[in-house]
N, C-alpha and C positions, 0 to 999 in steps of 0.2 A: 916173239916179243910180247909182254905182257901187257895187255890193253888195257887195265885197271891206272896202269902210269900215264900223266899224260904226260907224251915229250914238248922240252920246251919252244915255245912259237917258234924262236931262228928254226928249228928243224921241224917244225909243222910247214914253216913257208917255205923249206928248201924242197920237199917233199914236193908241196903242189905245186914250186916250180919247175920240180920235174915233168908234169901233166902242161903246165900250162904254155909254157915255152917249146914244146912239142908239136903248136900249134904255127911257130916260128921258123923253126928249125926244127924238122922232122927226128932228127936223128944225133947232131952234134951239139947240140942246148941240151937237154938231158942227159947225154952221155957225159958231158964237161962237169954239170952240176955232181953227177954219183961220182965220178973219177976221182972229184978233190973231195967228197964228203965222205964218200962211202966205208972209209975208218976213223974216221969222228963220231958216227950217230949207224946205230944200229937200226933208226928209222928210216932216215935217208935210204940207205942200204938195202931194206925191204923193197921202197917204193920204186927205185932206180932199178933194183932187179924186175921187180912187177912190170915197171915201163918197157924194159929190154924185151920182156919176153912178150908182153903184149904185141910192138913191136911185126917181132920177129912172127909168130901166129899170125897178125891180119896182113901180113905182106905174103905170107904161103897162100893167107883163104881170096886177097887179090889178087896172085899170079893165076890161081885156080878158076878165081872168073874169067879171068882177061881168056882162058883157054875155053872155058866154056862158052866164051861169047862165038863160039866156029856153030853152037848148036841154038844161040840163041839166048839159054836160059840165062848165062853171065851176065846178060844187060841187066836181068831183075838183080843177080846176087851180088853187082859190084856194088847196084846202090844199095842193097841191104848191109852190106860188109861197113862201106862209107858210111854209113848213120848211122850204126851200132860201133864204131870206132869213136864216132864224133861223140857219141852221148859216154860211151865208157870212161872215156878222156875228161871229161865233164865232170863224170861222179866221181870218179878216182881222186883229183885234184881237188873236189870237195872236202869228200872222206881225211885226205892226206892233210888237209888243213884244220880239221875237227880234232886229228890226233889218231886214227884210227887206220889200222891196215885191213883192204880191200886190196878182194881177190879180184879180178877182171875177167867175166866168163869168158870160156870158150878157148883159154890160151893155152896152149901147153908149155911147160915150164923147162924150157932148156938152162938157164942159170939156175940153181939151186942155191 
């Protein structure tokens, strides 16, 4: 998508209610908003993917603590995962409202 356009507000604010109703409804707020949007707005689309994949990435790098909690270290990584979730979620929904697509570190990208 080209960033120099900015898309218009209804699709800047569908974006960040992708991020922000995710705070609601983990999983099915998000998913409802890109299902109806996501061939109306090529921005939508972006940000709903971003969200899915985000997602899917801090719920492997949570199972992963939860497993490392037999050694300990998981108590530190859950809450590191938990607060770097909370805050990405944060800027994304930002960003998505500014107009602008962000990337979400750390995610790997199984929707394309």
């Amino acid at each position: 998508m080209n960033e120099l356009k900015m898309p218009p507000s209804e699709e800047r604010l569908l974006a960040a209610a992708i991020y922000v109703t995710s705070f609601f409804t983990t999983f099915i707020g998000p998913l409802i908003i890109w299902l109806l949007k996501k061939n109306d707005s090529e921005f939508v689309d972006y940000h709903g993917k971003e969200y899915l994949n985000f997602l899917i990435s801090y719920t492997v790098y949570s199972a992963i603590s939860v497993v490392l909690m037999i050694i300990l270290i998981g108590v530190i990584t859950i809450w590191i995962v938990g607060i770097l979730a909370f805050i990405f979620t944060i800027v994304a929904a930002v960003k998505a409202y500014e107009g602008r697509e962000y990337r979400i570190p750390l995610v790997f990208r199984v929707l394309k």
